[in-house]
Jmol script that loads the backbone (N, CA, C; Angstrom):
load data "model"
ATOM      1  N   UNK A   1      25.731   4.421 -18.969  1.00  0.00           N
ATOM      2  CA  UNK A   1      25.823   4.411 -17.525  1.00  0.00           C
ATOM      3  C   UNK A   1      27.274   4.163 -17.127  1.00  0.00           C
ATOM      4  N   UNK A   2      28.055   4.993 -16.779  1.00  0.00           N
ATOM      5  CA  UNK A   2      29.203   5.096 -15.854  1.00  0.00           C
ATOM      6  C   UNK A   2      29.304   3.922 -14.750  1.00  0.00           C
ATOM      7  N   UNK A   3      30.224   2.636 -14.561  1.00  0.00           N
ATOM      8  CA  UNK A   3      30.181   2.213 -13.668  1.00  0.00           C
ATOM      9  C   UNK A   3      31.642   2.276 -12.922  1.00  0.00           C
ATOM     10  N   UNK A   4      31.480   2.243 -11.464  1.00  0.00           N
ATOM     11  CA  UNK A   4      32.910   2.415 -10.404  1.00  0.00           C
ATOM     12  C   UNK A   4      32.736   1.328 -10.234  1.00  0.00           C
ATOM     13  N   UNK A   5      34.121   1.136  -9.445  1.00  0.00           N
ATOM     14  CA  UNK A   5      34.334  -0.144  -9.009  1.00  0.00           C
ATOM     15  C   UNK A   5      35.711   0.174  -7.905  1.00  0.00           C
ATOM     16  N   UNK A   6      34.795   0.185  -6.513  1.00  0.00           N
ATOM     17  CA  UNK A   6      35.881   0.121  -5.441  1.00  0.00           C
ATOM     18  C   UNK A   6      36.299  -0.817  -5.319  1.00  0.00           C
ATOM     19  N   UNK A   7      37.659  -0.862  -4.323  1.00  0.00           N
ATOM     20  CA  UNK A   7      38.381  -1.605  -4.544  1.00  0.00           C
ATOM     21  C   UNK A   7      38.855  -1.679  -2.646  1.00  0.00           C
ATOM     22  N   UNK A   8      38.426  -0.349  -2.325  1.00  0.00           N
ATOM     23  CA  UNK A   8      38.656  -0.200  -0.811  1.00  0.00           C
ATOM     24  C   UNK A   8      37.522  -0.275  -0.149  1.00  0.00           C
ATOM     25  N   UNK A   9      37.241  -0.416   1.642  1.00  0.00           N
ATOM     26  CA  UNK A   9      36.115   0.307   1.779  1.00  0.00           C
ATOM     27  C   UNK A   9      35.793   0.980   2.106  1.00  0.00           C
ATOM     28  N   UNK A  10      37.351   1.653   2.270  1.00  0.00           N
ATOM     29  CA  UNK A  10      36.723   3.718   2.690  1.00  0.00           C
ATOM     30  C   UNK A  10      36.181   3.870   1.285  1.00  0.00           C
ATOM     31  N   UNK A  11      36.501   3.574   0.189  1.00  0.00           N
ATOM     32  CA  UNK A  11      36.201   4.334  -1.471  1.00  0.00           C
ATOM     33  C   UNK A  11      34.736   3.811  -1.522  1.00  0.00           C
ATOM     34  N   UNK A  12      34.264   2.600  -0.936  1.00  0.00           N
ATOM     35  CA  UNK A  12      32.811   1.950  -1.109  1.00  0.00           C
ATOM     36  C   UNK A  12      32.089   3.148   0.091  1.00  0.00           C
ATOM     37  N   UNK A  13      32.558   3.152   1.084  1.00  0.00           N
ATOM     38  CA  UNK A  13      31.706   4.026   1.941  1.00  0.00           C
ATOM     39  C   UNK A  13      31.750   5.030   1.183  1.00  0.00           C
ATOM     40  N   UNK A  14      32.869   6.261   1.075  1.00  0.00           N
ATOM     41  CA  UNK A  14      32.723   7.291  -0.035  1.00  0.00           C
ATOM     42  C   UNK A  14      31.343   7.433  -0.940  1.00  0.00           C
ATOM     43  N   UNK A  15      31.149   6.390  -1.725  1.00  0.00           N
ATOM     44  CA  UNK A  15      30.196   6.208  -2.797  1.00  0.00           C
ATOM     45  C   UNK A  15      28.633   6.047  -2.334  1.00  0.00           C
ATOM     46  N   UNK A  16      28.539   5.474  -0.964  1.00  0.00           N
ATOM     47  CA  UNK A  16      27.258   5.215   0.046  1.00  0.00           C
ATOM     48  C   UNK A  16      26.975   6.869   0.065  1.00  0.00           C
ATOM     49  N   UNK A  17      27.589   7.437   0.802  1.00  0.00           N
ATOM     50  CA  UNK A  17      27.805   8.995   1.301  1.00  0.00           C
ATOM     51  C   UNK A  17      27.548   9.763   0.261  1.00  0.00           C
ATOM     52  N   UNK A  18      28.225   9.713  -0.950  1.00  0.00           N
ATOM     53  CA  UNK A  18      28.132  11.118  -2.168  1.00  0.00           C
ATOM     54  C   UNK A  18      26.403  10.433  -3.100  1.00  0.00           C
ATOM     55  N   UNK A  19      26.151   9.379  -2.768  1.00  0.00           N
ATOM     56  CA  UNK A  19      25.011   8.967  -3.837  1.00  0.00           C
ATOM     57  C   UNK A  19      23.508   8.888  -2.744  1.00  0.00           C
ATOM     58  N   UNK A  20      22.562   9.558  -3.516  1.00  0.00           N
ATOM     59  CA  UNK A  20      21.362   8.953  -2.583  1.00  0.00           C
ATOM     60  C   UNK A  20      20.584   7.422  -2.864  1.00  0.00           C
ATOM     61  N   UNK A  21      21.064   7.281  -3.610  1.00  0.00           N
ATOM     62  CA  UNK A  21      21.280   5.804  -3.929  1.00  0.00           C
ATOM     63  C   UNK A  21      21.518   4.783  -4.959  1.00  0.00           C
ATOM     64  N   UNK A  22      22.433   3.698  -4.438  1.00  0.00           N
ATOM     65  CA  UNK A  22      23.509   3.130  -5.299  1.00  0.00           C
ATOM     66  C   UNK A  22      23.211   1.318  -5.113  1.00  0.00           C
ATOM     67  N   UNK A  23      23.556   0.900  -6.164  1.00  0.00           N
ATOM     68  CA  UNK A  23      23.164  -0.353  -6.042  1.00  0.00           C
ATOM     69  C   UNK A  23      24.639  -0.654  -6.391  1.00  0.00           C
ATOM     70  N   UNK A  24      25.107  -1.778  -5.712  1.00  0.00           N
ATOM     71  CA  UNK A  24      26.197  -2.796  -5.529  1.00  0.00           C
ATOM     72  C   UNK A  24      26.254  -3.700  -6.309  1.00  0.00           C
ATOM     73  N   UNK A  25      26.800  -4.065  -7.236  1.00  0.00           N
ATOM     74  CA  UNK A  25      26.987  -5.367  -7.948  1.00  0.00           C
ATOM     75  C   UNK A  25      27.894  -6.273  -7.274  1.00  0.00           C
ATOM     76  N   UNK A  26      28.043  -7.488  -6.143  1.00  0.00           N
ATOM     77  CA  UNK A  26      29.379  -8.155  -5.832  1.00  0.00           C
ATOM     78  C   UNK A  26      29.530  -9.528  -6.523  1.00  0.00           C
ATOM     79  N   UNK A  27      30.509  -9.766  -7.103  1.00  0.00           N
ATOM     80  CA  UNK A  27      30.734 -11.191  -7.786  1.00  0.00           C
ATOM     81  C   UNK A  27      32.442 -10.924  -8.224  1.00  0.00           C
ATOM     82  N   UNK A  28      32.499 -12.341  -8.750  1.00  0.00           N
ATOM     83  CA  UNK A  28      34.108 -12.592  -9.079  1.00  0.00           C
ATOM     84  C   UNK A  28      33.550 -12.706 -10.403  1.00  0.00           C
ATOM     85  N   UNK A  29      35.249 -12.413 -11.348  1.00  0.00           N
ATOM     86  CA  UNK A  29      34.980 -12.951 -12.744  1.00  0.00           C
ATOM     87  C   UNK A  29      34.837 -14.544 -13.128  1.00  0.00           C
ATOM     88  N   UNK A  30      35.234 -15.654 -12.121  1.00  0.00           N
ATOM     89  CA  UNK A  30      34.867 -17.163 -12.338  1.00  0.00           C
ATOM     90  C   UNK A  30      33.652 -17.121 -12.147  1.00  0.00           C
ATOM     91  N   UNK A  31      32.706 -16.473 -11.903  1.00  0.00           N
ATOM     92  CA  UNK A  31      31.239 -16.704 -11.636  1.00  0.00           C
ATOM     93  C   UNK A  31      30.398 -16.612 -13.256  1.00  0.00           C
ATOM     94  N   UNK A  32      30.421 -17.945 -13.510  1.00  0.00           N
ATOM     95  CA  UNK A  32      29.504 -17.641 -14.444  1.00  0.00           C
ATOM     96  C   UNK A  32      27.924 -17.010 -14.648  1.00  0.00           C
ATOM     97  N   UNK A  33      27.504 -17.215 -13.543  1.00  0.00           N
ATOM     98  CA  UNK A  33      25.708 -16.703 -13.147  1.00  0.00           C
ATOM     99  C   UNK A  33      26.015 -15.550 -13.083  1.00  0.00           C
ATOM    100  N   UNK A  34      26.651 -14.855 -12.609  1.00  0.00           N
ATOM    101  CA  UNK A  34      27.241 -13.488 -12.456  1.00  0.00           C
ATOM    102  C   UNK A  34      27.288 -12.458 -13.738  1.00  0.00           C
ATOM    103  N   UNK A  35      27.904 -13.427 -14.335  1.00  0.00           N
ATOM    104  CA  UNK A  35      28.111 -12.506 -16.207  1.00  0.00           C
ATOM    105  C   UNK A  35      26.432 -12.669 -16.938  1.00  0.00           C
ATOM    106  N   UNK A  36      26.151 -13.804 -16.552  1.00  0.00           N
ATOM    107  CA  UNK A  36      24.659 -13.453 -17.271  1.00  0.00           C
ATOM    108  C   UNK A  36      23.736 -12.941 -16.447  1.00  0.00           C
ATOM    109  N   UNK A  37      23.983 -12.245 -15.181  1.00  0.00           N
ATOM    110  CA  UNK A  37      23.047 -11.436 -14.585  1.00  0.00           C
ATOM    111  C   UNK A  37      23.322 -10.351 -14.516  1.00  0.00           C
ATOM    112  N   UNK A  38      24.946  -9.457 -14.484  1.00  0.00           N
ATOM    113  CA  UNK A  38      24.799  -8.440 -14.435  1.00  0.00           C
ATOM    114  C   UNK A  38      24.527  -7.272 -15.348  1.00  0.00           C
ATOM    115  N   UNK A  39      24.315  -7.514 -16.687  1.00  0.00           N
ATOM    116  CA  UNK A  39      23.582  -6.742 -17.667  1.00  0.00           C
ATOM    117  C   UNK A  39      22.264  -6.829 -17.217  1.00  0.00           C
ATOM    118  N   UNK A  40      21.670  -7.910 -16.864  1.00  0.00           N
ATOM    119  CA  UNK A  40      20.481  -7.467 -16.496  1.00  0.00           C
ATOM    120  C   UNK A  40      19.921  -6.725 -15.609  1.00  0.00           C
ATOM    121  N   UNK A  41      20.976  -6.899 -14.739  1.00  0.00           N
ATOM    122  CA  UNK A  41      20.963  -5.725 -13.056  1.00  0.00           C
ATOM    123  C   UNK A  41      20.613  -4.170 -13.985  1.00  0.00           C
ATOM    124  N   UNK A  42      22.044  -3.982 -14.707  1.00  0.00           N
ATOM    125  CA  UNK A  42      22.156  -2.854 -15.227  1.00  0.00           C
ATOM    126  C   UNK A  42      21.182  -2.130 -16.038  1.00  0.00           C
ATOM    127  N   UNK A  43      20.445  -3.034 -17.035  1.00  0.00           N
ATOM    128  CA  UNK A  43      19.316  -2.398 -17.991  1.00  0.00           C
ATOM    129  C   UNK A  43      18.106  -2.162 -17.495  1.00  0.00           C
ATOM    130  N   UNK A  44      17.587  -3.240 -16.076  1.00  0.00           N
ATOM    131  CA  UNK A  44      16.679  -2.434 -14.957  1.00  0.00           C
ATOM    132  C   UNK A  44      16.948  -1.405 -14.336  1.00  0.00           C
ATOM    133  N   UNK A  45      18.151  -1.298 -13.839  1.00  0.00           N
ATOM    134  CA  UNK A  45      18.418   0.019 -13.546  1.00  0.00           C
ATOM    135  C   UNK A  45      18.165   1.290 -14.235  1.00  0.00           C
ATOM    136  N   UNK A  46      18.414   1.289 -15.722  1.00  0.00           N
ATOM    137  CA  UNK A  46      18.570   2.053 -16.566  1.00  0.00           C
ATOM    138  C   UNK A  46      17.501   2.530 -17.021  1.00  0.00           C
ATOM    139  N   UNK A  47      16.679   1.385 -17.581  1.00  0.00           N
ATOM    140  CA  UNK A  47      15.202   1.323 -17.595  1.00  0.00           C
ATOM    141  C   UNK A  47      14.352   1.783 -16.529  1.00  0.00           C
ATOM    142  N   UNK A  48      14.373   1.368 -15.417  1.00  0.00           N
ATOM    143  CA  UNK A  48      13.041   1.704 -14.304  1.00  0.00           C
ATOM    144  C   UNK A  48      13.811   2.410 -13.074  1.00  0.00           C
ATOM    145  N   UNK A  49      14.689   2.859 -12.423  1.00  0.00           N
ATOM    146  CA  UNK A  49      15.596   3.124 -12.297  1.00  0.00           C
ATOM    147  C   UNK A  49      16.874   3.962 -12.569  1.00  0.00           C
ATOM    148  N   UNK A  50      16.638   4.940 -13.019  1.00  0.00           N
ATOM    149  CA  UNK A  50      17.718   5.876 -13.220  1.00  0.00           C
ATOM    150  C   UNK A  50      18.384   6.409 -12.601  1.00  0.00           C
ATOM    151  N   UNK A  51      18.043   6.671 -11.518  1.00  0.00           N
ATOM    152  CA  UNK A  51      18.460   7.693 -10.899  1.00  0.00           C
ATOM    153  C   UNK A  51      19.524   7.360  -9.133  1.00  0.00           C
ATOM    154  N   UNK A  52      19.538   5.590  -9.633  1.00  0.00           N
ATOM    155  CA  UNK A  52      20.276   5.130  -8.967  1.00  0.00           C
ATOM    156  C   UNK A  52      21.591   4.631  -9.558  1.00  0.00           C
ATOM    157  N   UNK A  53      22.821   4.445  -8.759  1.00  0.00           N
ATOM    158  CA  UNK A  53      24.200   4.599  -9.228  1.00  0.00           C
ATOM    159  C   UNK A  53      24.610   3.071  -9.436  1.00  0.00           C
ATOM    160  N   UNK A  54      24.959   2.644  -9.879  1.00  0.00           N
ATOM    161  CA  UNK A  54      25.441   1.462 -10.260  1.00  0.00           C
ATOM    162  C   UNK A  54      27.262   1.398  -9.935  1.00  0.00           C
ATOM    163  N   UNK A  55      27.236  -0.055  -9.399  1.00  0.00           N
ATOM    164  CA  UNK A  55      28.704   0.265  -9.014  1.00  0.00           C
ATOM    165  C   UNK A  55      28.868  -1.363  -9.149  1.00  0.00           C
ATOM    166  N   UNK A  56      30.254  -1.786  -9.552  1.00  0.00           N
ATOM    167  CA  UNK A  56      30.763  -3.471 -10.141  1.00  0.00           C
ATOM    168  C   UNK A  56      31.634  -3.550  -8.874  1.00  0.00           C
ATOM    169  N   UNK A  57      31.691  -4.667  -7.527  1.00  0.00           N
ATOM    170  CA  UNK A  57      32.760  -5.015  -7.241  1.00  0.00           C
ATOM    171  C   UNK A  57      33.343  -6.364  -7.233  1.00  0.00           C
ATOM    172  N   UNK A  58      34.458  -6.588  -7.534  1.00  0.00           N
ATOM    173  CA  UNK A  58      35.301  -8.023  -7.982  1.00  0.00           C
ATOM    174  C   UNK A  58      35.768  -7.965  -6.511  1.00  0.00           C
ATOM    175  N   UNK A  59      35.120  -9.290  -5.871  1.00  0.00           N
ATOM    176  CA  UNK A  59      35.455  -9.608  -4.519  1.00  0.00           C
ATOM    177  C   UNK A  59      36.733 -10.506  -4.675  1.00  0.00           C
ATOM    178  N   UNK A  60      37.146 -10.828  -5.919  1.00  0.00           N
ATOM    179  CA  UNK A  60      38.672 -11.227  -5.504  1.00  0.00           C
ATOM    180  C   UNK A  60      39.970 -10.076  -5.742  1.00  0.00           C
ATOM    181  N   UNK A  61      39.616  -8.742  -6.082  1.00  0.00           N
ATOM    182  CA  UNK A  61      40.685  -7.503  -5.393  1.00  0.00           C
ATOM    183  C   UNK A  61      39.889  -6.943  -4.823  1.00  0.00           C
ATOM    184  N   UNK A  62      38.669  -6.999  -4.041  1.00  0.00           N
ATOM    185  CA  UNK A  62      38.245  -5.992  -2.964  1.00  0.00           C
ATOM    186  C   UNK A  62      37.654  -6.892  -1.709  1.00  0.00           C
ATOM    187  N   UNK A  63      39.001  -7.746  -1.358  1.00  0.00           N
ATOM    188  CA  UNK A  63      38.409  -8.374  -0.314  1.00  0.00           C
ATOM    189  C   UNK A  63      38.095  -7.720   1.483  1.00  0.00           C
ATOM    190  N   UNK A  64      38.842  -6.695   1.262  1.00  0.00           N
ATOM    191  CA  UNK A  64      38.224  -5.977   2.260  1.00  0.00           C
ATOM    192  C   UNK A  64      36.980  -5.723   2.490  1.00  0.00           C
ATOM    193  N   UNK A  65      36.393  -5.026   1.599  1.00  0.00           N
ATOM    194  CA  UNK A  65      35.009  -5.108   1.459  1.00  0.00           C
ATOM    195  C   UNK A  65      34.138  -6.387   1.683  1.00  0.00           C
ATOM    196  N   UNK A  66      34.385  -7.300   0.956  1.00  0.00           N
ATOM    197  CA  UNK A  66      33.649  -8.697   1.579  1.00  0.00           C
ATOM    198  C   UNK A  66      34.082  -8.956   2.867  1.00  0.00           C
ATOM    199  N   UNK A  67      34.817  -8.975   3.532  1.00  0.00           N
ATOM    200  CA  UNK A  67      35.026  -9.150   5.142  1.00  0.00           C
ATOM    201  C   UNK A  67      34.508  -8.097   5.521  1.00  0.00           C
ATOM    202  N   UNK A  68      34.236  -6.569   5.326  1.00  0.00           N
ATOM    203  CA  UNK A  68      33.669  -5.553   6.010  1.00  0.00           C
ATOM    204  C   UNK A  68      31.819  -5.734   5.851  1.00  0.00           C
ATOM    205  N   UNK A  69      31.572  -6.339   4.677  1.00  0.00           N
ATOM    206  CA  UNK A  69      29.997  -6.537   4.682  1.00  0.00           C
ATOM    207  C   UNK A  69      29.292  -7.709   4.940  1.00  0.00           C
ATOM    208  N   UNK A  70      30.547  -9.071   5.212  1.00  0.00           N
ATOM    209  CA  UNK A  70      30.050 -10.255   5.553  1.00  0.00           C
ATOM    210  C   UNK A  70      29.515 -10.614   3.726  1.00  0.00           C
ATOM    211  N   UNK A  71      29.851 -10.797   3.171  1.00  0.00           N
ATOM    212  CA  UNK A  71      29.216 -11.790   1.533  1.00  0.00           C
ATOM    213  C   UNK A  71      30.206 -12.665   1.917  1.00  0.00           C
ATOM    214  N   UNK A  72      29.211 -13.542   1.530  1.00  0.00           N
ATOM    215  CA  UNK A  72      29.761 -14.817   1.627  1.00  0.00           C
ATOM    216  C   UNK A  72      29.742 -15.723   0.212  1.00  0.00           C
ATOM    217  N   UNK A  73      28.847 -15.275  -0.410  1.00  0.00           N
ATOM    218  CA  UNK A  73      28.482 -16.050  -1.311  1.00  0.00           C
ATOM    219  C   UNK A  73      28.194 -14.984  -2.752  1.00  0.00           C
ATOM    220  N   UNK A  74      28.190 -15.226  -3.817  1.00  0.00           N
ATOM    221  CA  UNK A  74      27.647 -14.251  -4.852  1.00  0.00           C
ATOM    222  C   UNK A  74      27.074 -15.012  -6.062  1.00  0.00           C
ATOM    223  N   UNK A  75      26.555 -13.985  -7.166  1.00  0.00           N
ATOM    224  CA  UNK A  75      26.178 -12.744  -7.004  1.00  0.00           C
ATOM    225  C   UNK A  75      25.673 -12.091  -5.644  1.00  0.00           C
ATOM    226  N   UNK A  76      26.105 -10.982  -5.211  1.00  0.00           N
ATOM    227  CA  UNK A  76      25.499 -10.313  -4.185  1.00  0.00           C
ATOM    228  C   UNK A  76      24.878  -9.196  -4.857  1.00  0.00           C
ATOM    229  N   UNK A  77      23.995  -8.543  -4.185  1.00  0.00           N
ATOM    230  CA  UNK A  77      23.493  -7.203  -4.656  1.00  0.00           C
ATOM    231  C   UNK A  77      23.041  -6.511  -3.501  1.00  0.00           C
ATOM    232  N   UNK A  78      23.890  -5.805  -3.260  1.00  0.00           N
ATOM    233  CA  UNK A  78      23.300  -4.514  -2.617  1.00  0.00           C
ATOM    234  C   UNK A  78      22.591  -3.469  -2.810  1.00  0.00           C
ATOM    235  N   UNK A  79      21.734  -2.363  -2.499  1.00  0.00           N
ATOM    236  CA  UNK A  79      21.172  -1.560  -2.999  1.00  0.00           C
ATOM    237  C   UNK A  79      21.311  -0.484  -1.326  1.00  0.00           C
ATOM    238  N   UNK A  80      21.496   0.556  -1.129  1.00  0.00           N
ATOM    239  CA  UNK A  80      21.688   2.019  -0.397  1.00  0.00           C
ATOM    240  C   UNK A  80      20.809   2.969  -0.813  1.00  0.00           C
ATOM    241  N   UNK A  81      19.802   3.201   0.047  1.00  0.00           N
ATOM    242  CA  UNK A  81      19.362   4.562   0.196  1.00  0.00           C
ATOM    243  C   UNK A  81      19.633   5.472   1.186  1.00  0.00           C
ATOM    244  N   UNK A  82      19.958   6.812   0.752  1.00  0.00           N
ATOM    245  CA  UNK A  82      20.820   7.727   1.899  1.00  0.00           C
ATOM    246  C   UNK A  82      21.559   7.140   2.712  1.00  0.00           C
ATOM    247  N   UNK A  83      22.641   6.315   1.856  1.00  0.00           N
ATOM    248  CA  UNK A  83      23.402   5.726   3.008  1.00  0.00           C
ATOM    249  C   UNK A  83      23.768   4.326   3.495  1.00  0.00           C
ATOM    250  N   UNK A  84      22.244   3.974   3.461  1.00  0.00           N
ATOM    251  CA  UNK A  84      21.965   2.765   4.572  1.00  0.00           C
ATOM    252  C   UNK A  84      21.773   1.586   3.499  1.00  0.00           C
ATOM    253  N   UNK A  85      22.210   0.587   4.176  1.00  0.00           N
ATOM    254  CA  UNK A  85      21.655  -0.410   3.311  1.00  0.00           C
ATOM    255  C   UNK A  85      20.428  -1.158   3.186  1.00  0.00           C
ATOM    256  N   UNK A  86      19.448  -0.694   2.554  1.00  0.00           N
ATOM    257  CA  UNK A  86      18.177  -1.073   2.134  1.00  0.00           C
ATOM    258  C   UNK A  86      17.910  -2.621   1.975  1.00  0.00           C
ATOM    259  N   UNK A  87      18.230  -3.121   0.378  1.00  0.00           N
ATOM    260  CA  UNK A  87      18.708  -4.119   0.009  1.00  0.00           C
ATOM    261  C   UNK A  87      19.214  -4.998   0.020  1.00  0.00           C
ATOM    262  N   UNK A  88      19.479  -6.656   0.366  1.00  0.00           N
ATOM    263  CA  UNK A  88      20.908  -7.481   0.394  1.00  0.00           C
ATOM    264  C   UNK A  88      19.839  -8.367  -0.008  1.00  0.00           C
ATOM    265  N   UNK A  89      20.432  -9.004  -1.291  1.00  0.00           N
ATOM    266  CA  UNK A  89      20.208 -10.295  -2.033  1.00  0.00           C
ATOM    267  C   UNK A  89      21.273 -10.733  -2.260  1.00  0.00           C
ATOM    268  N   UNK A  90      21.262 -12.273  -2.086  1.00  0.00           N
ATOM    269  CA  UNK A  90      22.558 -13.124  -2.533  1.00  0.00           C
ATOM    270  C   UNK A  90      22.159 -14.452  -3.535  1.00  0.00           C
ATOM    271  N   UNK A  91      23.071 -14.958  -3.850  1.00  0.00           N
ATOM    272  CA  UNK A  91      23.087 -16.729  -4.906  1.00  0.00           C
ATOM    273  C   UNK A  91      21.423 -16.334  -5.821  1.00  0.00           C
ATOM    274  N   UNK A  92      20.847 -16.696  -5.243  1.00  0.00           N
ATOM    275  CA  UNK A  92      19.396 -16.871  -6.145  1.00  0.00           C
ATOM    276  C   UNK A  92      18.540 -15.915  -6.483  1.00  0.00           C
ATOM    277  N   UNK A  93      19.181 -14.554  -6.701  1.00  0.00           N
ATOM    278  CA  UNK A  93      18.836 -13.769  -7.282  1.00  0.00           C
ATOM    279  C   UNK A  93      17.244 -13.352  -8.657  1.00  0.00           C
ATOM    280  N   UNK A  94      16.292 -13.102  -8.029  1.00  0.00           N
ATOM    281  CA  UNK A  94      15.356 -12.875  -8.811  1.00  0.00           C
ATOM    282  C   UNK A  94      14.756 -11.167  -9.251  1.00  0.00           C
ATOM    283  N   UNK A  95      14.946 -11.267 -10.657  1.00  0.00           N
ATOM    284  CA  UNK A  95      14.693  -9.492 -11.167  1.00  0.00           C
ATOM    285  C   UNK A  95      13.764  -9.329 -10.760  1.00  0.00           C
ATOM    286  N   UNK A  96      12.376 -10.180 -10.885  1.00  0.00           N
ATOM    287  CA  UNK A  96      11.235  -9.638 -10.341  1.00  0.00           C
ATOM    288  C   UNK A  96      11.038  -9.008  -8.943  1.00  0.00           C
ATOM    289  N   UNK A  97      11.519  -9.775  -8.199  1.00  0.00           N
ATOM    290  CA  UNK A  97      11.380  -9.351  -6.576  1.00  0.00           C
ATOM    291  C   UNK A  97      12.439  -8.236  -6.525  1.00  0.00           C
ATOM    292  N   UNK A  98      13.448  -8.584  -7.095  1.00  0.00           N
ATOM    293  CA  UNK A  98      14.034  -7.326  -6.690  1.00  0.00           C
ATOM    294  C   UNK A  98      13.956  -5.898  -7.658  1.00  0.00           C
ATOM    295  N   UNK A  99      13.346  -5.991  -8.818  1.00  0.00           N
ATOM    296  CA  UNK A  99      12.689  -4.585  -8.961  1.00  0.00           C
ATOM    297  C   UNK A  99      11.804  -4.149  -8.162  1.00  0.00           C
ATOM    298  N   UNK A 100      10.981  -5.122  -7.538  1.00  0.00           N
ATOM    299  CA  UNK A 100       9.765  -4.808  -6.675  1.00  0.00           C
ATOM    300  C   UNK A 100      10.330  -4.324  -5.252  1.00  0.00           C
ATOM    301  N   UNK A 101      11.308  -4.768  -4.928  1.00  0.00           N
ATOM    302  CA  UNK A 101      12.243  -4.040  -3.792  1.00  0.00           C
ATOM    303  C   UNK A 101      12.511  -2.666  -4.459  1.00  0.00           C
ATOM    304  N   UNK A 102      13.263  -2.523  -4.983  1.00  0.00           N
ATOM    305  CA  UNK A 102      13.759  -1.906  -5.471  1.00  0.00           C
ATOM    306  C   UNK A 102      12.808  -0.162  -5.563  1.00  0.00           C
ATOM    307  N   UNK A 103      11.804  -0.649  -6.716  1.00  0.00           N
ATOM    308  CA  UNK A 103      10.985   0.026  -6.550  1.00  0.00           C
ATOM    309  C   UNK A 103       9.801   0.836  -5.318  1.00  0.00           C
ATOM    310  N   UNK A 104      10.078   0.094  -4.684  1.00  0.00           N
ATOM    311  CA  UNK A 104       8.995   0.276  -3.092  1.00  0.00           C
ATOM    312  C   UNK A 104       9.583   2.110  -2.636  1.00  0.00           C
ATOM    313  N   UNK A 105      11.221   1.354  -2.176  1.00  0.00           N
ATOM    314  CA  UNK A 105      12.001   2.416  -1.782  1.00  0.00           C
ATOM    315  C   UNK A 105      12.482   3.762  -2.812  1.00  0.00           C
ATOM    316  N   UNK A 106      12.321   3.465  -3.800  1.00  0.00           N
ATOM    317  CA  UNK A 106      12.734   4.301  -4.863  1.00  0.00           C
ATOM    318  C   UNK A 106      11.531   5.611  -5.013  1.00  0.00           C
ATOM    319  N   UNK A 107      10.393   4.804  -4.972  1.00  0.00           N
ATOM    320  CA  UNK A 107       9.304   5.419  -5.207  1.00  0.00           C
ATOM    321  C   UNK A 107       9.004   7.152  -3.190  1.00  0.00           C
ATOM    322  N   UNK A 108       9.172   6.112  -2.636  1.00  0.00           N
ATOM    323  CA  UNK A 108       9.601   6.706  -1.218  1.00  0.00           C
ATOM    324  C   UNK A 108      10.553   7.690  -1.176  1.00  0.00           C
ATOM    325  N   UNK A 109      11.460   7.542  -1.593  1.00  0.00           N
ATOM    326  CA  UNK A 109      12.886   8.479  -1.071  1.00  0.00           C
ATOM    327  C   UNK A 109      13.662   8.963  -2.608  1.00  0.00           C
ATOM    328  N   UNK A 110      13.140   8.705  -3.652  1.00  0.00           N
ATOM    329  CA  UNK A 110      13.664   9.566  -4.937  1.00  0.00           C
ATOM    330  C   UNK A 110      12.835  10.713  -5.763  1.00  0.00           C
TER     331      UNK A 110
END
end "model"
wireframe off; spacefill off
backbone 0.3
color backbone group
């Protein structure tokens, strides 16, 4: 799995626009909860989930983006279908619920 990582947020909008849907990874590299969750983001994706885009952003060089989406806090996870933002989970992050998100809309619009 190919992952981007904007850095702007015309390049994050870009990626909303060209994908029918993309899930957001937001965290810093001091985040330790962060490193042991985002493989797991990724292998659900991969696993149940394919056909959505995976994208890494480091909110300490893409702080534009965190002031343009309001995170305040991370791990964040976003998820976009056609566009829009579907998805927003933050700090307490659970795979279960959010495959089950995940899946609702996936099943709908992919």
């Amino acid at each position: 799995m190919k992952i981007e990582s904007p850095t702007s947020f015309e390049n994050f909008l870009e990626i909303t626009k060209s994908n029918q849907a993309v899930c957001f990874y937001l965290s810093t590299p001091e985040c330790s909860v962060c490193k042991v969750l985002k493989p797991k983001v990724i292998e659900m994706l991969k696993d149940d989930f394919p056909k959505i885009h995976f994208c890494y952003v480091d909110l300490n060089e893409a702080k534009e983006i965190r002031g343009q989406l309001s995170v305040f806090s991370v791990p964040t996870i976003l998820v976009y279908f056609e566009g829009k933002e579907t998805i927003r989970t933050s700090r307490n992050v659970h795979l279960e619920e959010l495959r089950e998100q995940v899946d609702r809309y996936y099943k709908m619009i992919l």
